[in-house]
N, C-alpha and C positions, 0 to 999 in steps of 0.2 A: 398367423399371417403377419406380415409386418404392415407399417404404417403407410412406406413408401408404395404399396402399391394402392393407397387410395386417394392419390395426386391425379389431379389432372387440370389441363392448359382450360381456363374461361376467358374470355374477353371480357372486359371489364364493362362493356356496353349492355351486357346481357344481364346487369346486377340491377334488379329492380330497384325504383329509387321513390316511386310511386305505387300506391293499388292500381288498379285495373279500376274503372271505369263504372260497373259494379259489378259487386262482390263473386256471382256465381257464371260473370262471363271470363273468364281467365283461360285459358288453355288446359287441356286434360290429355294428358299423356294415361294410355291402360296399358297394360305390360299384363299377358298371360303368364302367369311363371312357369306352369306346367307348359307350354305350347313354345314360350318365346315367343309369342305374338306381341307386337307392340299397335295399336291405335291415339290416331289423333286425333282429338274433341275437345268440345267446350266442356268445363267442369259442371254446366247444367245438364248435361247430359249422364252423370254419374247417377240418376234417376231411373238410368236404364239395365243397370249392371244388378239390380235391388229387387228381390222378389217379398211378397207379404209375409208374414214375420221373421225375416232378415233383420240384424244388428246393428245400430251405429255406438260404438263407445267413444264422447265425446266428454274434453277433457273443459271442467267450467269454471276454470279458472281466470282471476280478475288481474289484469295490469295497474299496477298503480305507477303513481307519477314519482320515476324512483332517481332523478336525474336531477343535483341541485349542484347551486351555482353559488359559492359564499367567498369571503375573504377569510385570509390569515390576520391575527392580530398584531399592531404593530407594524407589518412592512405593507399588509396590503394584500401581498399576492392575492390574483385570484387560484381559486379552487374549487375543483370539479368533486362533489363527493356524491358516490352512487349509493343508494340506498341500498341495501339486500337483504334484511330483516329484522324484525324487531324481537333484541333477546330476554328483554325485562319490561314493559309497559308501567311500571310502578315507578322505577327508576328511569326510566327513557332510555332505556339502552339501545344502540341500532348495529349490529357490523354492514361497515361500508368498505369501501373502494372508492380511494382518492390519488388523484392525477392533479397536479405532479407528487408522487408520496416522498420525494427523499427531503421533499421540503414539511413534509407534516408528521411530528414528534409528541408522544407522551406531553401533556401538560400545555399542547397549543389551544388555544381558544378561538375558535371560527363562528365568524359573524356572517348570518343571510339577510336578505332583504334590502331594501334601498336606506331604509331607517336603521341599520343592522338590530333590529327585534326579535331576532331572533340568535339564541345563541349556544351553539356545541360545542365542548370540553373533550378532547382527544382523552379518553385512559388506557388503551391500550393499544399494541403491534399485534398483529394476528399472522398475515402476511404482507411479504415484501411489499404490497399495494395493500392489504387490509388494516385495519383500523378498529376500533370499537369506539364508538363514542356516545356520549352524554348530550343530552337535550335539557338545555338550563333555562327551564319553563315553568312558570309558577300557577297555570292554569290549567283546565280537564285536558285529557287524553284524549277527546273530542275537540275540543279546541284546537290542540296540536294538531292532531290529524287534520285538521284543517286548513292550517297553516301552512304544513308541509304539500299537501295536495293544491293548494293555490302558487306557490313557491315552486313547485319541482315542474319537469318536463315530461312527457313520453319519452321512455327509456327507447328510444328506435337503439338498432344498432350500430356500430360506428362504421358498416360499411355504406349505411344509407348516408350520404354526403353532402347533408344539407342538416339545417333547423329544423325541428317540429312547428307541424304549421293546423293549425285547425282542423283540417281532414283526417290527422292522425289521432285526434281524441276520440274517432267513432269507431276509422278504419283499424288501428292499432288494436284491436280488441274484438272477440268473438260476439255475435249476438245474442249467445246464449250462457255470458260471461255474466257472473253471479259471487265467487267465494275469492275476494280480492286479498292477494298476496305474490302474484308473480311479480319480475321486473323483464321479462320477456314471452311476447305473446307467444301461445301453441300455433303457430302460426298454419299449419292443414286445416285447422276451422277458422278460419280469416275465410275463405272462399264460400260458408255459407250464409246467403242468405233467408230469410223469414220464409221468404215464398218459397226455396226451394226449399225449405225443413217441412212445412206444410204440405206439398207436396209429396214428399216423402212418405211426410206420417198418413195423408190420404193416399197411399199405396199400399199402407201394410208394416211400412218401415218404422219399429223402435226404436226408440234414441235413451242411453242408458249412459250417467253423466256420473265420472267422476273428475277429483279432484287431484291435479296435482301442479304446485307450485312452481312453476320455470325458473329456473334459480340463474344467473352468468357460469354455472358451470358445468352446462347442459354446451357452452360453444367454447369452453376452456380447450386452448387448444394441446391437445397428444403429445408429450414430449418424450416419447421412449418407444425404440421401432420396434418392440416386440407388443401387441396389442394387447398380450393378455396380461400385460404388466400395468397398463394404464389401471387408474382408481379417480370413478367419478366424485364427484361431492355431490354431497344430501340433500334430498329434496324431499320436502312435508310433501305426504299423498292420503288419501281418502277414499273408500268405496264402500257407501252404505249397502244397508242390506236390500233395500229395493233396487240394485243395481244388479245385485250378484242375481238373485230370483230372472230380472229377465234374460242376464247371459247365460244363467246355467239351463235355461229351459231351449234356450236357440240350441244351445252344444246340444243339450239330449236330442232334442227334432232334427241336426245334423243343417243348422242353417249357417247363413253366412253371418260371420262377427267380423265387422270391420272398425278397426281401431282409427279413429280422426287422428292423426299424429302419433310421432313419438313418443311423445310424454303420455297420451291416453295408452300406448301400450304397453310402458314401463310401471304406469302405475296397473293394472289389470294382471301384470307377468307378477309384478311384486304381492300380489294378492291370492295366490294359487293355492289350492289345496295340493298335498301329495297323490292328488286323485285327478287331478287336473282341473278340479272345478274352483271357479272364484264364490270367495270369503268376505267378508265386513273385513278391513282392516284401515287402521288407520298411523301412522307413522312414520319413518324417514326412509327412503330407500336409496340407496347409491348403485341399482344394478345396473351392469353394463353389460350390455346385449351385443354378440358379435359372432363372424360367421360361425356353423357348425351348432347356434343355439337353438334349442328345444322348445318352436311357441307351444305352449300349453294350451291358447282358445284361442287368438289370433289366428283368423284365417285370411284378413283380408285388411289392407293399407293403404291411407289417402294419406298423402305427406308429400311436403314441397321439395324440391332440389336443392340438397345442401352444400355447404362448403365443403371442400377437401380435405383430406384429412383429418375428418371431426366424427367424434362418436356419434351423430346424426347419420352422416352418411355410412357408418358400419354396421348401423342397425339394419339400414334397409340392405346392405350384401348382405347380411343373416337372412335376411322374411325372403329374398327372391332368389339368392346366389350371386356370388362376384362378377362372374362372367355374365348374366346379363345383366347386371348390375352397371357394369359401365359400358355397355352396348346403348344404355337406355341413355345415360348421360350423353353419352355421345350424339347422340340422334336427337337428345333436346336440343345439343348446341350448334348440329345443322340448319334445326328447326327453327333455332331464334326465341327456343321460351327464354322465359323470364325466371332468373335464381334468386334463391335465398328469401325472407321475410314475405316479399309483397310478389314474389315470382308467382309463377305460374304453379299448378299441380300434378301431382300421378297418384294414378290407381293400382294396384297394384290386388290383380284377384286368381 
C-alpha cells in the first residue's frame, strides 16, 4: 500500500490540547470489524464489551521528564535538548535530540539550570538532529537523575501547543505506570482510571502488564510512499513470564485479548512463539505492523486516533481493514472527537 492513502483533512480544532475532565469519561468510538458496526459511548462503558476471564494487555510504562532547556557555551543560544535514553550510566552517556541542531557541534558544552550546574559535553552526531552527549557530574547517578528530573519538562508533543502545566505530571502518564523509561506516553491507557480497572477486575477482567518503552520514533514521520520500505527504530520491550501464563490460557479458553494501545501490541506481536503463543522475552523490537499482518493473539484494540500518515494509524488499517479504517476516522471527525494524545478513544472488537 502506499503512504498517501493514509492522509486525511483534521481540523485543527479537533487536536486535543487538554485531557478530558476525567480520565474514563472521554468518548468511545466501538467499531465491529467483522459487522462494520460502529457505536458511540463513553470510554467507561468499555466495562461492557468484557466478559469474566477476558484480557487486557496493558503497557506499564513510565514517562520521564525528557524535555530540557540549557544554553550553548560562549554565545548563549538557547537550546532545546530531548532526552531519549540512557547509553552508559557510568559514563553518563544520553542520545538526545537537539533543536536548533545546526548550531550544536562535536566539543560544544551545554550549560542547564539558572546557576548553569549543570553541565553536558556534545561527543557525538548520530543524526541530522541527534547527538550523544556527556553529563559532566561529579555526584551519584541518583543525584543526577534527580537533577534532571527537577530540570526537564513533560515531553507533551509538539502538536499540544502550549507549556506543560501541573495537570500533565499525573494526566501525562498511565495509572498503572511503574517501569520508567518512555519519552511518550502509550497513550490508550491515559483513559483508565482506578475505579474503572477495579471495576473491571471485579467483573472477571485480567490485566496482563508488559513493558515497552515509547521512544520519538513510534511518530517519526514515513518518508517513502511504498510502506513496506519504511524501518521503525527500537524500542526496549518486556514480557515476563506471568504475563504470558495469563495470555496463553485466554487464547487456549478462546477469550477476548485486548491490547491497551499500540505499543502493548507490538511488544505482545514481538514476543510470539511459532505456535502463536506468547514467550518471556525481553529486548529491542523495531516491528512494523501494517495492512495484510498476521495478529498472532490480539483479538481486540483500544487506542486513540492518530496522525496521518504515521505507523500508529497503519497499525490499526492492519487489526480492522482500510476501508473501515477510514470510514471510522471519518465519522470521528463528523462527531467532533478529540485526536491524538489527550483525544478521545476507540474500541475496536
Amino acid at each position: 500500500m502506499k503512504l498517501t492513502q493514509f492522509a486525511y483533512d483534521l481540523p485543527l480544532n479537533l487536536i486535543a490540547q487538554y485531557p478530558s475532565k476525567n480520565r474514563d469519561e472521554s468518548k468511545l468510538m466501538v467499531v465491529h470489524k467483522d459487522t462494520g458496526k460502529i457505536e458511540h459511548k463513553m470510554f467507561k462503558d468499555v466495562l461492557d464489551y468484557f466478559d469474566d476471564k477476558d484480557v487486557m494487555v496493558a503497557n506499564n510504562t513510565k514517562v520521564f521528564n525528557a524535555r530540557l532547556y540549557g544554553r550553548k557555551e560562549k554565545t548563549g543560544a538557547k537550546i532545546e535538548v530531548f532526552l531519549l535514553r540512557e547509553l552508559n550510566k557510568q559514563n553518563r552517556l544520553w542520545d538526545v535530540i537537539v533543536e536548533p541542531a545546526r548550531k550544536i557541534r562535536v566539543g560544544n558544552k551545554l550549560y542547564f539550570g539558572a546557576d548553569n550546574s549543570l553541565v553536558a559535553e556534545v561527543v557525538d552526531n548520530t543524526t541530522s538532529r541527534g547527538r550523544t552527549i556527556r553529563f559532566l557530574f561529579e555526584g551519584s547517578n541518583e543525584e543526577l537523575k534527580t537533577i534532571l528530573d527537577n530540570m526537564g519538562e513533560t515531553p507533551l508533543p509538539k502538536y499540544i501547543k502550549r507549556k506543560p502545566e501541573d495537570i500533565d505530571k499525573e494526566r501525562y502518564q498511565t495509572v498503572y505506570a511503574k517501569n520508567e523509561g518512555a519519552v511518550a506516553a502509550p497513550t490508550a491507557g491515559l483513559h483508565f482510571s482506578r475505579e474503572l480497572i477495579k471495576r473491571l477486575e471485579i467483573k472477571g477482567i485480567k490485566f496482563a502488564e508488559v513493558t515497552l518503552h515509547t521512544g520519538l520514533g513510534t511518530f517519526r514521520p514515513i518518508e517513502v510512499e511504498d510502506i513496506t520500505k519504511h524501518k521503525m527504530d527500537a524500542e526496549y520491550y518486556e514480557v515476563d513470564e506471568y504475563s504470558c501464563k495469563i495470555v496463553n490460557k485466554a487464547k487456549e479458553e478462546g477469550r477476548r485479548i485486548c491490547a491497551i494501545g499500540t505499543t502493548s501490541i507490538r511488544a505482545i506481536e514481538s514476543s510470539t512463539t511459532t505456535t502463536g503463543m506468547l514467550k518471556p522475552t525481553g529486548g529491542w523490537t523495531n516491528v512494523f505492523i501494517y495492512p495484510h499482518y498476521d495478529f498472532a493473539l490480539t483479538n481486540s484494540l483500544i487506542t486513540n486516533f492518530h496522525l496521518p500518515k504515521t505507523s500508529l494509524l497503519i497499525l490499526v488499517s492492519a487489526f480492522m481493514g482500510y476501508d473501515l479504517t477510514m470510514e471510522a476516522y471519518k465519522q470521528a471527525i463528523k462527531n467532533k472527537y478529540r485526536f491524538f494524545s489527550y483525544g478521545d478513544a476507540m474500541l475496536i472488537i
